[in-house]
VOBA-503419 format. One record per residue: x, y, z of N, C-alpha, C in turn; residue in one letter. Coordinates in pm, 1 decimal, m for minus. Example, Ala and Ser with C-alpha at 12.3 -4.5 7.8 and 13.67 -1.06 7.14 Angstrom:
2
[[1319.0 m569.0 780.0] [1230.0 m450.0 780.0] [1320.0 m330.0 780.0] 'a']
[[1285.0 m225.0 708.0] [1367.0 m106.0 714.0] [1290.0 3.0 787.0] 's']
***
This chain:
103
[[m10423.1 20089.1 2754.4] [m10456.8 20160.7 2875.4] [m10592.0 20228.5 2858.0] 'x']
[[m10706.6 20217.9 2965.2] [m10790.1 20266.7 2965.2] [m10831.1 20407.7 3032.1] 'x']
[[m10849.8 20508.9 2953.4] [m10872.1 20639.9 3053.9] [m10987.8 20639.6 3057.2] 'x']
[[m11029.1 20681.4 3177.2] [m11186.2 20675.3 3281.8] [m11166.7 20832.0 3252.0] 'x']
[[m11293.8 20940.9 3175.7] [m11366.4 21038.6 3206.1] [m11472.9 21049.2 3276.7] 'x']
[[m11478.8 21082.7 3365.4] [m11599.2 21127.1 3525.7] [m11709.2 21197.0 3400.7] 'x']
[[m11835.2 21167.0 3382.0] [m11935.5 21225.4 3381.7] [m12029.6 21320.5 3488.2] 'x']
[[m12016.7 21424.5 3487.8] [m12092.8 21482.1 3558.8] [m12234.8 21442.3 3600.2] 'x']
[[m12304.5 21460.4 3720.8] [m12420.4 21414.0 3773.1] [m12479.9 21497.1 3837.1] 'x']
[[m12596.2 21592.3 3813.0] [m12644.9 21658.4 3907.1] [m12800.7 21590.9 3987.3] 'x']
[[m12773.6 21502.6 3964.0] [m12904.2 21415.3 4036.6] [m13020.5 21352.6 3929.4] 'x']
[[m13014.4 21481.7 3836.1] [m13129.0 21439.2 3730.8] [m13065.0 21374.2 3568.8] 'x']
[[m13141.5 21245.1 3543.0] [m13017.6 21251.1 3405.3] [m13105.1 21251.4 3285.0] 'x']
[[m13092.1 21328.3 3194.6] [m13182.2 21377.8 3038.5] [m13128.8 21217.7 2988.0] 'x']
[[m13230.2 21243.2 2906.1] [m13205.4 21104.0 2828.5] [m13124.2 21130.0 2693.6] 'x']
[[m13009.9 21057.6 2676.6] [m12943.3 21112.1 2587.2] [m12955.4 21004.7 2473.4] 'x']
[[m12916.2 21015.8 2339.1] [m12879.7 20952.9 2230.5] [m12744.5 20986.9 2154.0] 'x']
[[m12716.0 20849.9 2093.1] [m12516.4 20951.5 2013.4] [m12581.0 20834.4 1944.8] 'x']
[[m12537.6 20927.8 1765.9] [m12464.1 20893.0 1643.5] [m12367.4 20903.1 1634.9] 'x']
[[m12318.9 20850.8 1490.7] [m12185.3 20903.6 1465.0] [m12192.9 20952.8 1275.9] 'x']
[[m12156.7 21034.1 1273.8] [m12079.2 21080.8 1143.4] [m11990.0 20996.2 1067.2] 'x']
[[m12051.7 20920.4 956.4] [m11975.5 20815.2 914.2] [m11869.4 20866.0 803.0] 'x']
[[m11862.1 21025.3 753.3] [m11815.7 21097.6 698.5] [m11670.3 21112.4 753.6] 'x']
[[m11666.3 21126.7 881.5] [m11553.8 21143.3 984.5] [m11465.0 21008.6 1045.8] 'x']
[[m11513.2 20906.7 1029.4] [m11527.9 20799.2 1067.5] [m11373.3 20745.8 988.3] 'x']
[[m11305.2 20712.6 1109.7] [m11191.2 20647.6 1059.1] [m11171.7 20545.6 1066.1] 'x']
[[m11237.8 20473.7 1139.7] [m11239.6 20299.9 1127.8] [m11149.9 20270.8 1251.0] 'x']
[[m11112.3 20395.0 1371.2] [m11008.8 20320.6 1426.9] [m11080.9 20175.3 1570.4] 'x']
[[m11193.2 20202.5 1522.0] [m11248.1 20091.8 1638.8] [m11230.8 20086.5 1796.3] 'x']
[[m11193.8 20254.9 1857.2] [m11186.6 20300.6 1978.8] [m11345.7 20294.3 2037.3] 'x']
[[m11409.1 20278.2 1966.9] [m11534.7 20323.0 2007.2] [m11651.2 20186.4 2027.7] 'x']
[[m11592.0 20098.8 1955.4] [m11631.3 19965.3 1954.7] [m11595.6 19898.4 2071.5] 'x']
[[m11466.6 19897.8 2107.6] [m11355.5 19896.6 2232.4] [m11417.9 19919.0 2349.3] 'x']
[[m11462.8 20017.0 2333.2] [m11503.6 20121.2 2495.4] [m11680.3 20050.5 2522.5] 'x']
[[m11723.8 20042.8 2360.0] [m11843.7 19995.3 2422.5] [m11931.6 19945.5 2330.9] 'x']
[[m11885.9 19822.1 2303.8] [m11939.0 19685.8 2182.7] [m12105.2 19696.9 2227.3] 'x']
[[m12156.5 19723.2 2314.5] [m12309.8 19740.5 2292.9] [m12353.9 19801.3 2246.0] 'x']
[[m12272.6 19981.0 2198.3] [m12370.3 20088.9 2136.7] [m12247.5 20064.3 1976.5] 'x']
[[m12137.1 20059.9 1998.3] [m12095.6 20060.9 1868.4] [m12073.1 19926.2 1815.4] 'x']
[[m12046.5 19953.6 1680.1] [m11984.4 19802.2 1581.8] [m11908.8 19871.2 1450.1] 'x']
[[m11834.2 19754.4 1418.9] [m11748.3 19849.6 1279.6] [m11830.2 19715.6 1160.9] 'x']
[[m11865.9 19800.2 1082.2] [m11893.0 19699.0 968.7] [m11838.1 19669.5 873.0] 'x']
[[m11856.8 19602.1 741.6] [m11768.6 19516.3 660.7] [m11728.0 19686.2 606.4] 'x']
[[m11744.4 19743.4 612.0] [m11702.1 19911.3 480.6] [m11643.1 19965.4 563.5] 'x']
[[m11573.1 19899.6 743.9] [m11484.1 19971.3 827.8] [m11523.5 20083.8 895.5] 'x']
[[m11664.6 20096.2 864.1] [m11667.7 20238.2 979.0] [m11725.1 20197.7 1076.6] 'x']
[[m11793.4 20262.6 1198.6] [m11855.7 20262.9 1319.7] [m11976.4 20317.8 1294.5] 'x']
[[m12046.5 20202.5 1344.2] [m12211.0 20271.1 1305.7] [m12271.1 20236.3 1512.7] 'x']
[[m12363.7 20278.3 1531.4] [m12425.3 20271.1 1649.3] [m12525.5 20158.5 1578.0] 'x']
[[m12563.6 20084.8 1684.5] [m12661.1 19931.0 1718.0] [m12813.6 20003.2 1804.1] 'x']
[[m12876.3 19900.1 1764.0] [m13004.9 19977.8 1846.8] [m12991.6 19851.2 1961.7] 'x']
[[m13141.6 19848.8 2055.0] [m13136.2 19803.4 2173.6] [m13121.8 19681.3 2137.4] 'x']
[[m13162.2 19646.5 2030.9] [m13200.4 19481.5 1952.5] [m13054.8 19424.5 1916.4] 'x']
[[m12916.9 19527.4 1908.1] [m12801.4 19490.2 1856.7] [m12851.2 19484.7 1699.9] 'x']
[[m12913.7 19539.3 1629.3] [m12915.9 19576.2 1495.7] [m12792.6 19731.7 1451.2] 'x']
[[m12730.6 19675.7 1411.7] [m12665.9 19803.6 1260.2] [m12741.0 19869.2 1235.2] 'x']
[[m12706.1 20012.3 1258.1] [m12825.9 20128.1 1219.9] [m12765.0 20192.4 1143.2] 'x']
[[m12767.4 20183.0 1012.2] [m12663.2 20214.5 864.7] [m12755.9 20362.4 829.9] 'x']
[[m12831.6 20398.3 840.6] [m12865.4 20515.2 769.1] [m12792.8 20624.9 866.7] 'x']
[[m12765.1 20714.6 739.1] [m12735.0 20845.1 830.2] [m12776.9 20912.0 909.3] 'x']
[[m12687.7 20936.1 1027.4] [m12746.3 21008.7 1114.0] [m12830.4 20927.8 1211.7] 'x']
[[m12839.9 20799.2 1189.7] [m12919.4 20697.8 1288.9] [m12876.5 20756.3 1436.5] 'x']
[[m12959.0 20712.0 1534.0] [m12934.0 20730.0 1658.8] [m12999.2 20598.3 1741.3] 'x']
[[m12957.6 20596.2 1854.8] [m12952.9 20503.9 1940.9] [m12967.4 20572.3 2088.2] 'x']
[[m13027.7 20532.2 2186.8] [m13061.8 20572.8 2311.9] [m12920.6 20544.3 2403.5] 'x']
[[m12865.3 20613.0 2468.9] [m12735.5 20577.8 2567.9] [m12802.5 20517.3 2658.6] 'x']
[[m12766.9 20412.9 2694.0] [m12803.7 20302.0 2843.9] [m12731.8 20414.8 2952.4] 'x']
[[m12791.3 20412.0 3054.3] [m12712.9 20450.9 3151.1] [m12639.1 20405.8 3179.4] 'x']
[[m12598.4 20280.8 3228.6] [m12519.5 20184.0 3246.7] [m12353.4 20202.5 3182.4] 'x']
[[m12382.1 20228.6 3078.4] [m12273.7 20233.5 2975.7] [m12249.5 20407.8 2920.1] 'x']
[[m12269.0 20496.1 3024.4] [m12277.3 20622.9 2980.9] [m12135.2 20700.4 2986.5] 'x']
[[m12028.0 20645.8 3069.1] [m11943.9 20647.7 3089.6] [m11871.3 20623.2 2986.1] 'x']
[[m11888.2 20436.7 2909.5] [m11794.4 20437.8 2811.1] [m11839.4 20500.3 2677.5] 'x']
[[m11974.1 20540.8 2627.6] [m12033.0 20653.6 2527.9] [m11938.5 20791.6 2550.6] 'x']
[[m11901.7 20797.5 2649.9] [m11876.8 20937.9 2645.0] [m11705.3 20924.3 2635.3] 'x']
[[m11651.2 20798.4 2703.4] [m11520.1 20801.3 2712.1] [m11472.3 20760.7 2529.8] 'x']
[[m11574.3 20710.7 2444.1] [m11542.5 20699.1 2318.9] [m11573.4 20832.5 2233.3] 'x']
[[m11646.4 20945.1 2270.8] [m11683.9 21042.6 2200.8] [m11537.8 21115.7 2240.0] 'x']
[[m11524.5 21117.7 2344.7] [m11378.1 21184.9 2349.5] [m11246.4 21159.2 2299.7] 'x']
[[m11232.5 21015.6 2318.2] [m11118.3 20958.3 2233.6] [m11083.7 20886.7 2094.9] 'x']
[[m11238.1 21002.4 2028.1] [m11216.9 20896.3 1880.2] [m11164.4 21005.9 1831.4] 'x']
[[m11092.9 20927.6 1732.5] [m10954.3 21027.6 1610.9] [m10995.5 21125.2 1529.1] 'x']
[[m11139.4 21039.4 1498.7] [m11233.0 21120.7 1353.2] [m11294.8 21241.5 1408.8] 'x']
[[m11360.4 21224.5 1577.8] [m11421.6 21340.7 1594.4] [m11590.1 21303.8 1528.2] 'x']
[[m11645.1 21202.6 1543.4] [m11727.8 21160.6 1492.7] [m11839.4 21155.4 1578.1] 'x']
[[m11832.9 21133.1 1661.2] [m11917.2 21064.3 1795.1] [m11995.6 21150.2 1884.1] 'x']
[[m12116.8 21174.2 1862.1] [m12229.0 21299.8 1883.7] [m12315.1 21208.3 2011.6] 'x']
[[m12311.2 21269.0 2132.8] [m12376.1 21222.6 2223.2] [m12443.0 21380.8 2244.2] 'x']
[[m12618.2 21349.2 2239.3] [m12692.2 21475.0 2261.6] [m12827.5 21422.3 2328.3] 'x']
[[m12841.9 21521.8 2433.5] [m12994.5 21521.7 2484.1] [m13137.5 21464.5 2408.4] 'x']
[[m13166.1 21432.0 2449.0] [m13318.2 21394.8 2386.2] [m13394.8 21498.6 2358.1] 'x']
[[m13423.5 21578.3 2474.1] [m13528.5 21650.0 2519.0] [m13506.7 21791.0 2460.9] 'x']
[[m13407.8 21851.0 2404.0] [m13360.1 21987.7 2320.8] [m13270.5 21956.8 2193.0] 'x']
[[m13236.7 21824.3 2165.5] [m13144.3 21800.8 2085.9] [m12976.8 21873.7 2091.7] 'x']
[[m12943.1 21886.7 2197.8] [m12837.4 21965.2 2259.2] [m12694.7 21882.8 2272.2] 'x']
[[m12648.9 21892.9 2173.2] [m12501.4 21765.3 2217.0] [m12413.6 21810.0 2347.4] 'x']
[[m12383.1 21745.2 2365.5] [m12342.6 21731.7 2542.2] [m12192.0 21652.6 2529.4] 'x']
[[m12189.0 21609.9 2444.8] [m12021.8 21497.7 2411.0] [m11992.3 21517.3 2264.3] 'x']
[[m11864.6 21568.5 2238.0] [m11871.3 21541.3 2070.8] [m11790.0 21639.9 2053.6] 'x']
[[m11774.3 21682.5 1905.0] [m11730.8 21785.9 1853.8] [m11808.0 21896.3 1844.2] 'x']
[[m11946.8 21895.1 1873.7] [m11995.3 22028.3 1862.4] [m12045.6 22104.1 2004.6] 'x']
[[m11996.1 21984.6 2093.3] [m12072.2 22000.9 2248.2] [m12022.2 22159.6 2271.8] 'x']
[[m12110.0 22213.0 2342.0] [m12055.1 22372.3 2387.5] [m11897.5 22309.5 2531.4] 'x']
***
């Protein structure tokens, strides 16, 4: 079953980016699920974020730009991953907005 979280819209949209914490990272592949363009699980089982090219971005702390398009399922995987891993933050202040540390 798929749960749909509504992203808020106030007309203007910051450009966001999400990593993930491979520390936290449980391998459950919710996040791959929701949205095989920004995530992938690799051979060592965790979830790493892909860049625009679909490259594995293995260093820590890598980041990746959120498509608009797919902002919905970025955010519906930051919410429903187990580990608590999944950092979706502003560009423009570095301000997480989805995640475990979002205000």
């Amino acid at each position: 079953m798929t749960v749909q979280h509504e992203v808020p819209t106030d007309g203007a949209t910051d450009a966001l980016e999400v990593w993930i914490d491979q520390d936290l990272c449980t391998g459950d592949g919710i996040c791959a699920q929701y949205a095989p363009e920004v995530f992938e699980l690799d051979i060592d089982g965790l979830a790493y974020v892909k860049s625009a090219d679909d490259e594995l971005l293995q260093a820590p702390g890598a980041t990746t730009p959120v498509p608009l398009p797919l902002l919905n399922d970025v955010v519906d995987s930051a919410k429903e991953c187990p580990g608590d891993c999944i950092h979706v933050r502003r560009v423009s202040d570095n301000v997480e907005v989805y995640g475990p540390d979002a205000e």
